[in-house]
C-alpha positions, 0 to 999 in steps of 0.5 A: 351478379347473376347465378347461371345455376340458380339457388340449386347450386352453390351460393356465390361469393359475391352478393347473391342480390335474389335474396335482396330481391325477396327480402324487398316484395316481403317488405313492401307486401308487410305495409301494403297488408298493414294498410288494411282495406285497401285494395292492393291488400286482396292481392297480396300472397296472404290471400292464395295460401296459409302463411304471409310475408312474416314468414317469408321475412323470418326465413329469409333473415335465417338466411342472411344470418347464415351467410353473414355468420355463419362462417365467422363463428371460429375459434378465436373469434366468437367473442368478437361476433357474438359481441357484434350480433348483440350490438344487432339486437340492440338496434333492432329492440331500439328500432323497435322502441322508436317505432312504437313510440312514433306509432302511439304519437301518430294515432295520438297526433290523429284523435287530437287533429281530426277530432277522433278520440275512437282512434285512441282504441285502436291497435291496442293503444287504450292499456297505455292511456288507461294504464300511462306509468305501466304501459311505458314500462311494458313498452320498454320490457316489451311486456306490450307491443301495439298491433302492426308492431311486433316485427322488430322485437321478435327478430330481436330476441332471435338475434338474441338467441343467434349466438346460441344457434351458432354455437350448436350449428359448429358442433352439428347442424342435425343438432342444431335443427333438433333442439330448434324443432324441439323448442318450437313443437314444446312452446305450441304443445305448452303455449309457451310464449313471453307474457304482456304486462297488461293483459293475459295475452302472450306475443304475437310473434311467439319468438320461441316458436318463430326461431325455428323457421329462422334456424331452417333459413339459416342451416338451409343456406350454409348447405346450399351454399356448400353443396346445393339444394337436391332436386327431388321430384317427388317433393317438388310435386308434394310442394307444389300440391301443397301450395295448390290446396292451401290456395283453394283453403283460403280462397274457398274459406274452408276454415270450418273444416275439422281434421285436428283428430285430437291433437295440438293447434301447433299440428293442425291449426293455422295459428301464426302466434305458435306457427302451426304446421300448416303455416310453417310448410307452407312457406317452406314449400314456396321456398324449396319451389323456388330455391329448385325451379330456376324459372322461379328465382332467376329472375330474381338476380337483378344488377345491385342498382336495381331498386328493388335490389335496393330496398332489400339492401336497406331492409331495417331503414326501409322496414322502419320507414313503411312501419311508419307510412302505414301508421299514419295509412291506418289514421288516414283510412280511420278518418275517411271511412276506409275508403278503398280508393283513397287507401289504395293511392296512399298504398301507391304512394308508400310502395314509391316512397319506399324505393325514393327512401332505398335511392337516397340511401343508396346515394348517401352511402355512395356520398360517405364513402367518397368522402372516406376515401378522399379523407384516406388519401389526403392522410397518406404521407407525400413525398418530398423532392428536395428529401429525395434529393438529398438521399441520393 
């Protein structure tokens, strides 16, 4: 299952398990950050650069997108792909539904068990309790979303947007990055983002400025897979240098320096609502590194029963598991004083729980299939001898 020729050449036919392999370390980087005060969490990538693992996700799912559709979207059968990607959103706004409700009943199920009520002021849980009848509506209308969970609608409503992105990418793919572009810097310039029901805030997943990274993922793959990523010295050293001075940023806090000169937050800014510029390169440049230098993706290009080939295999099911493990994590950090220690073994205990929950997956679609199989050949006609006979 291994490219001798690394993500700068053409993207094998058969599964190229790198992507597997990066979706998963986003995965398990996403809870061990939504556990926060842990240990675990100061060696996550957030700390060394301007961008987190969401971007690294949104892009990669460009990508996936891009091989899944991407060659699908033909005359003929548009309807038929378009119809199967809505289906996709749908599951991922009912993911989110799900998620959202089990989160409230988690910090509920703490304030009442520990004797916390506190617990019901967090994450933006209070509007619900204070507000019941239009907090379930905004639920609902994801015209509210709790902190920690805002993942899974945004990637819904770019999913709900994909068939669009198709339909200009069959025509040209320059297009196609040009009105993405263009809708990105017109929702930072104008902060143009979908509202929440019960306060004056906007998502924080802006979905109109997140769609550009998705449709860079997915134009950057089909070339790729077409013709190979170009190595280009110059911009691998720009990338490179970009990366080390983002490091010393965030490491060094250089937070307070001014170098706006005037112009938009979605220019200059490190904004992660409206993915500023500075976020938006950032993981860029760490892509093409690693898309470029074969030391860096090699690796990567495990076997499919690798288990973090697994975990990456499983990404809604998994997402869907750690979202709920760093539920109850925060309730469990909120009781005991966040207590790092007592954090970082639960983040332990998640990241294994995650690879035992890929595992079982993996078992359980190996069950099913057998299953289908035996089921196929048992409906299969059998042959009679004495009909034979008598045909002769």
């Amino acid at each position: 299952m291994t490219d001798k020729a690394g993500l700068t050449g053409a993207v094998p036919r058969q599964r190229d398990t790198r992507l597997d392999v990066f979706r998963a370390i986003a995965l398990l980087t996403i809870f061990v950050n939504h556990v926060p005060g842990q240990y675990l969490e100061h060696l996550t990538h957030k700390n060394f650069g301007f961008s987190d693992s969401a971007e690294a996700f949104v892009l990669i799912s460009g990508m996936s997108a891009g091989l899944a559709y991407g060659s699908r979207f033909a005359v003929g059968e548009r309807l038929a792909v378009t119809l199967r990607i809505l289906r996709r959103a749908l599951t991922l706004y009912i993911a989110h539904i799900m998620t959202s409700i089990l989160t409230f009943a988690i910090f509920a199920g703490g304030a009442l068990w520990f004797s916390r009520p506190d617990l019901l002021s967090e994450i933006n849980l209070r509007a619900v309790i204070d507000r019941t009848d239009e907090g379930v509506v905004g639920m609902v209308l994801l015209g509210h979303q709790f902190g920690y969970n805002n993942i899974l609608s945004m990637y819904a409503v770019l999913f709900l947007m994909l068939p669009g992105f198709l339909w200009l990418y069959r025509r040209s793919a320059r297009l196609l990055v040009a009105v993405s572009g263009t809708l990105w810097l017109a929702a930072g310039i104008w902060q143009i983002a979908p509202s929440n029901f019960l306060d004056d805030g906007k998502w924080f997943l802006n979905p109109l400025s997140w769609q550009f990274l998705f449709v860079i993922g997915f134009v950057g793959v089909l070339r790729a897979k077409r013709s190979g990523i170009p190595k280009n010295r110059v911009l691998m050293l720009l990338s490179a240098a970009y990366l080390f001075v983002s490091m010393l940023w965030v490491v060094f806090s250089w937070w307070n320096i001014d170098f706006s000169y005037g112009l938009p937050a979605v220019l200059t800014g490190f904004d992660k609502t409206f993915l500023s510029t500075t976020r938006l390169l950032h993981v860029l440049a760490g892509a093409y590194l690693v898309a470029t230098v074969p030391a860096l993706s090699n690796w990567a290009a495990l076997p499919l029963s690798h288990p973090l080939v697994a975990v990456g295999r499983h990404s809604l099911a998994v997402f869907i598991l750690g979202t709920i493990l760093a539920m109850v994590g925060q309730v469990m950090m909120f009781v005991t004083g966040k207590n790092p220690v007592i954090g970082t073994l639960y983040a332990l205990l998640g990241i294994a729980l995650h690879f035992a929950y890929a595992r079982y997956l993996d078992w359980q679609a190996c069950v099913i299939g057998a299953n289908a199989k035996r089921q196929g050949l048992q409906a299969l006609p059998l042959k009679v001898e004495g009909n034979e006979r008598s045909r002769r």
